[in-house]
C-alpha positions, 0 to 999 in steps of 0.5 A, spaced: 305 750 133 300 745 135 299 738 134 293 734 136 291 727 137 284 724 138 283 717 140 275 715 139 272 709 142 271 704 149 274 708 154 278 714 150 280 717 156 285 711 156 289 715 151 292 720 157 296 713 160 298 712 153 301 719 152 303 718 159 301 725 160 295 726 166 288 729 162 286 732 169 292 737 170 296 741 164 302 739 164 309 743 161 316 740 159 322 745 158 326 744 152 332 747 149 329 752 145 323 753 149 316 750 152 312 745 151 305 745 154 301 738 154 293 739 155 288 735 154 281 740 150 276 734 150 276 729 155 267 725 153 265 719 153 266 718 146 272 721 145 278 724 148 283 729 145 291 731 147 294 736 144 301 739 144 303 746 144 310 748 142 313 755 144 319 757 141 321 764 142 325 766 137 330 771 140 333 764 142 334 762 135 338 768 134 342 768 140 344 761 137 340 757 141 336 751 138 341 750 133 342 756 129 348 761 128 348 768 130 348 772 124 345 766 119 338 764 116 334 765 123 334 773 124 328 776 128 323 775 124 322 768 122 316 762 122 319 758 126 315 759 132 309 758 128 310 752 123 310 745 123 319 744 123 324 740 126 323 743 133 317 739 132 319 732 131 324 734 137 318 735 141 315 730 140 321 725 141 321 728 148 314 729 150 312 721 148 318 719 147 315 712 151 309 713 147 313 712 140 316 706 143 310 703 144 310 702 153 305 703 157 305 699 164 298 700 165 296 698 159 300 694 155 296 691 151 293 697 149 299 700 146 300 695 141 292 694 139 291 699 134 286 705 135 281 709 131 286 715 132 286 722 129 291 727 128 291 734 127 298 738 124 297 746 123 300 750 120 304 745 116 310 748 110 306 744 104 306 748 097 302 745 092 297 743 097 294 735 097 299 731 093 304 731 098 300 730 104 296 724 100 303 721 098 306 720 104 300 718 108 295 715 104 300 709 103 300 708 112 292 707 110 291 714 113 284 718 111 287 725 108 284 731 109 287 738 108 284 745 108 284 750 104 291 754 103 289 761 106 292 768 103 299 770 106 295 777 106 288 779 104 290 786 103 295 782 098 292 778 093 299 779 089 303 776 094 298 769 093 296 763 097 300 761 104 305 756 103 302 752 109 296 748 110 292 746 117 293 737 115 287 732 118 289 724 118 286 719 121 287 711 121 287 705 125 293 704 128 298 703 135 298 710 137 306 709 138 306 708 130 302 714 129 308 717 132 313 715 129 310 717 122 310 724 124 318 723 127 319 723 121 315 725 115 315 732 118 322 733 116 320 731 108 316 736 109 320 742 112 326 740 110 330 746 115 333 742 121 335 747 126 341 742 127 346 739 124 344 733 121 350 727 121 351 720 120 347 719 127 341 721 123 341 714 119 340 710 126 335 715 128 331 714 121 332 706 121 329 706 128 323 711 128 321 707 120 322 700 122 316 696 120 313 701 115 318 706 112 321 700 107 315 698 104 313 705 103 312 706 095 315 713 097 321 712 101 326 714 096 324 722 096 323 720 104 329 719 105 332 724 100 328 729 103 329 727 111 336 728 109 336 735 106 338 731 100 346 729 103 347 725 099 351 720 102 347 720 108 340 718 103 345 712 100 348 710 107 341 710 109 337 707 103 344 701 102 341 699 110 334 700 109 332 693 106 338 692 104 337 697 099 332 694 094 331 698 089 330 705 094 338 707 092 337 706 084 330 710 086 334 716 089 339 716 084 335 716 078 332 721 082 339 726 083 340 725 075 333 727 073 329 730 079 322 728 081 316 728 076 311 734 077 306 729 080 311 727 085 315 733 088 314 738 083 306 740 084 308 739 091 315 744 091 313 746 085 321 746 082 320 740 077 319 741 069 318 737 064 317 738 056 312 732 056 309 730 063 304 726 059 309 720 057 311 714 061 319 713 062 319 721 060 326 724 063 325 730 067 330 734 067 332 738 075 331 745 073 336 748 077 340 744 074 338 746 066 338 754 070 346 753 072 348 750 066 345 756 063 348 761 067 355 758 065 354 757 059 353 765 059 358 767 063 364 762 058 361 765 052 363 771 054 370 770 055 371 772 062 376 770 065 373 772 072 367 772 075 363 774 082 356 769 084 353 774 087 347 770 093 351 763 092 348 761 097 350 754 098 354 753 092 352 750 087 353 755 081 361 755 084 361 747 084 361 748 076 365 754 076 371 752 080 371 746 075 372 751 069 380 751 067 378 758 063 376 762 070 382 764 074 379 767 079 372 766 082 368 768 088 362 767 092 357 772 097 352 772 100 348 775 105 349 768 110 354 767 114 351 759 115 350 758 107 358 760 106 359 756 111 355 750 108 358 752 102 365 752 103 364 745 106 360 742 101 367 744 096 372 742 100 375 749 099 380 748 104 382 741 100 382 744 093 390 747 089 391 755 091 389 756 083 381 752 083 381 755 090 374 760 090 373 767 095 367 766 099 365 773 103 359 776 106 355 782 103 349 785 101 347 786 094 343 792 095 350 795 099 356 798 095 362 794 097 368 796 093 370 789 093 365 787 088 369 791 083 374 788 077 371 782 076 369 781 069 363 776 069 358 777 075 351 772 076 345 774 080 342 766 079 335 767 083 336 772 088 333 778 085 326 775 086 328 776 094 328 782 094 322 787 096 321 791 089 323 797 091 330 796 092 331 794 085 334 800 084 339 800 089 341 793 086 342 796 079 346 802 082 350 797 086 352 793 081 351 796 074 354 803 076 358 801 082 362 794 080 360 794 073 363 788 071 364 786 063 357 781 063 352 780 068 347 774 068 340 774 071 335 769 072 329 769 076 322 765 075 317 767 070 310 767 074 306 766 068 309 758 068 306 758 075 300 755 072 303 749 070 305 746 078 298 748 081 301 754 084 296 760 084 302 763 089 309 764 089 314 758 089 318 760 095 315 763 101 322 767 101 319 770 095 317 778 095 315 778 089 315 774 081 315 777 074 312 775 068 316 775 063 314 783 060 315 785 066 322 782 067 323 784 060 321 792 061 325 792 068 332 789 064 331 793 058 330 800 061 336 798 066 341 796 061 339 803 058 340 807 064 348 804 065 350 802 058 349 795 057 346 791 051 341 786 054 339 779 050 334 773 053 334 766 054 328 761 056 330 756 061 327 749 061 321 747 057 316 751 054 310 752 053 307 756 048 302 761 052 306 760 059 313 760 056 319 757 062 319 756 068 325 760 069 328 767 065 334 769 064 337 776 062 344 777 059 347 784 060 353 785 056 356 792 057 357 798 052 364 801 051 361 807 048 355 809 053 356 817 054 360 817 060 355 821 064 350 815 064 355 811 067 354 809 073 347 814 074 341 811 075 335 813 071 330 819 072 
């Protein structure tokens, strides 16, 4: 990943006792999770540029260097070495880290004069294009510049736009101010720390935004987002910042009714609204809409037990765990790091023996007997994941091999795309999205393979050429299906 100053004015070679760092002779930094190179391209009369060059190898974030857990959500192929992350903000903490606190013993009163300074971010986790970049930066009194998003494969147009974005910013300021806006809006932007993120995590937040995150129109979302949206975290910090001032009621009303698709949902594109063109209109999270759902099909089923399958952190499990109805509950999903957040986000450990949910490791496209017996299963966007060709060895493993009572499936509906600004897919995990026939087609002629019976929700607002945001299925199964279907994929 690389990251670029340029620093145009009287003697812009100065620029190299700023950073600390000689423009004559490159110069390399080891970090905990690899190089970083710091050299200087352009060094005229009129302009000198620095630029920081992070080389992550990714074999280290699988062995569990950097922060990561063998076995979790780093595995050999990743984008971690390639995007603007955390291990940025790391580096940049290292590398200028007296730059960022404003000290130049040579030139002191140049570190605290603002300068013509520019900044070049590349490869930057940005979907929806200029929104975000123009809310973050815009209000800093940057000038903001960002180019085209790029196909993820020309070969591909089906698999749409690449997620990241090459960002020019350029603005009149002390260069350690510089710096520290990039300390912390990175993480706004990629929200995927490579360490744990605790308490410590405010006192850094406070030090690097004095001076400019308190009066920032948009603090509240930086704040969530800097924190992966741990709550307490965001209310301790927005409580301590400017003693809180409207930024805890913003970030509350927030968690109620999530983002407006100006704000967060064009840019992520996970916020729908029904009626986006009213002031004071309530927008409703879809996750959350997408989960109560989810349960609502699973409680009218009547089912006593049920299996999240690809729980992720645990969010439908939150829900389930409450339901005095379920007396066995379970979650699975294929990380072991999104177990271990899922178990400490319920407090598993501290909840009664009879509320208390199993959570283990396993694949949905691998039989695995203890899928079996349970009387609801849900697969709450996780078909989606998956190439399109091991659909059929999901439908095998569930429908023919656990073949549970009900099975609940959400997944996003293309189509709706539109809507957010999105001429891709809304996650970059994504390998494919359907629109709502194909969806359709694909549940109907599983149902009919296995002997179920499929009927369709829509989840959240509809539009009435687009459809929703999100489609669900509900597979309830048949006790009279011929014997010899069960169980047996289709020809």
């Amino acid at each position: 990943m690389l990251f670029t100053i340029t620093y145009t004015g009287e003697n812009p070679a100065d620029l190299g006792y700023l950073l600390h760092k000689n423009p004559a002779r490159p110069q390399t930094v080891e970090l905990s999770f690899g190089r970083a190179h710091v050299v200087y391209p352009e060094t005229g009369p009129h302009r000198c540029t620095a630029a920081l060059l992070l080389d992550i190898d990714p074999l280290d974030l699988v062995r569990g260097r950097g922060g990561a857990k063998p076995g979790g959500i780093f595995d050999y192929v990743n984008d971690r070495q390639y995007v603007w992350s955390s291990f940025m903000s790391s580096a940049i903490s290292t590398v200028y880290g007296t730059a960022m606190a404003g000290r130049c013993v040579q030139k002191q009163e140049l570190a605290d004069t603002p300068l013509d300074l520019s900044a070049g971010l590349f490869m930057l986790p940005c979907r929806g294009g200029a929104p975000l970049p123009e809310l973050l930066f815009g209000p800093l009194g940057y000038e903001v510049r960002v180019e085209e998003t790029a196909p993820l494969d020309e070969r591909f147009a089906e698999w749409g736009d690449s997620p990241y974005i090459n960002l020019s910013i350029r603005g009149k300021m002390r260069l350690g101010d510089l710096l520290n806006h990039m300390y912390v809006l990175i993480p706004v932007f990629d929200r995927q720390k490579h360490y744990w993120v605790g308490e410590d995590e405010i006192d850094k937040l406070l030090n690097h935004g004095k001076g400019w995150l308190e009066d920032h129109p948009a603090k509240a979302l930086i704040v969530r987002r800097y924190f992966k949206n741990l709550r307490s975290l965001a209310h301790t910090a927005l409580d301590r910042l400017d003693n809180g001032e409207g930024a805890l009621e913003e970030v509350l009303r927030v968690e109620e009714n999530g983002d407006p698709p100006g704000v967060e949902g064009i840019a992520a594109g996970l916020r729908i609204t029904d009626t986006p063109d009213q002031e004071n209109t309530t927008y409703p999270r879809l996750n959350t809409l997408r989960l109560e759902a989810v349960l609502a099909a699973i409680k009218k089923s009547g089912a006593e037990s049920v299996i999240d399958l690809g729980c992720g952190e645990g969010n439908l499990l939150r829900l389930l765990v409450k339901e005095k109805s379920l007396t066995r509950v379970t979650g699975v999903d294929v990380s072991r790091t999104a177990l271990d957040h899922a178990r400490d986000k319920l407090n598993v450990d501290r909840l009664p023996d009879s509320r208390r949910p199993s959570l283990f490791q396993s694949s949905v496209t691998c039989r695995d007997k203890r899928f079996r017996g349970y009387d609801a299963a849900a697969l709450v966007e996780v078909m989606e994941h998956l190439d399109e060709n091991r659909l059929d060895t999901l439908a095998a493993v569930i429908f023919g091999d656990a073949r549970p009572g009900t099975v609940v499936i959400s997944t996003p509906n293309i189509e709706y795309n539109e809507l957010y600004g999105i001429s891709g897919f809304r996650h970059g995990d994504h390998r494919f999205e359907w629109n709502r026939a194909r969806f359709r087609a694909w549940a109907e002629e599983t149902a009919r393979c296995y002997g179920y019976e499929v009927s369709f929700e829509d989840i959240g607002g509809a539009d009435e050429k687009l459809g929703a945001p999100t489609q669900m299925g509900v597979f309830v199964k048949r006790d009279d299906m011929p014997r010899i279907l069960r169980g047996a994929p289709c020809a």
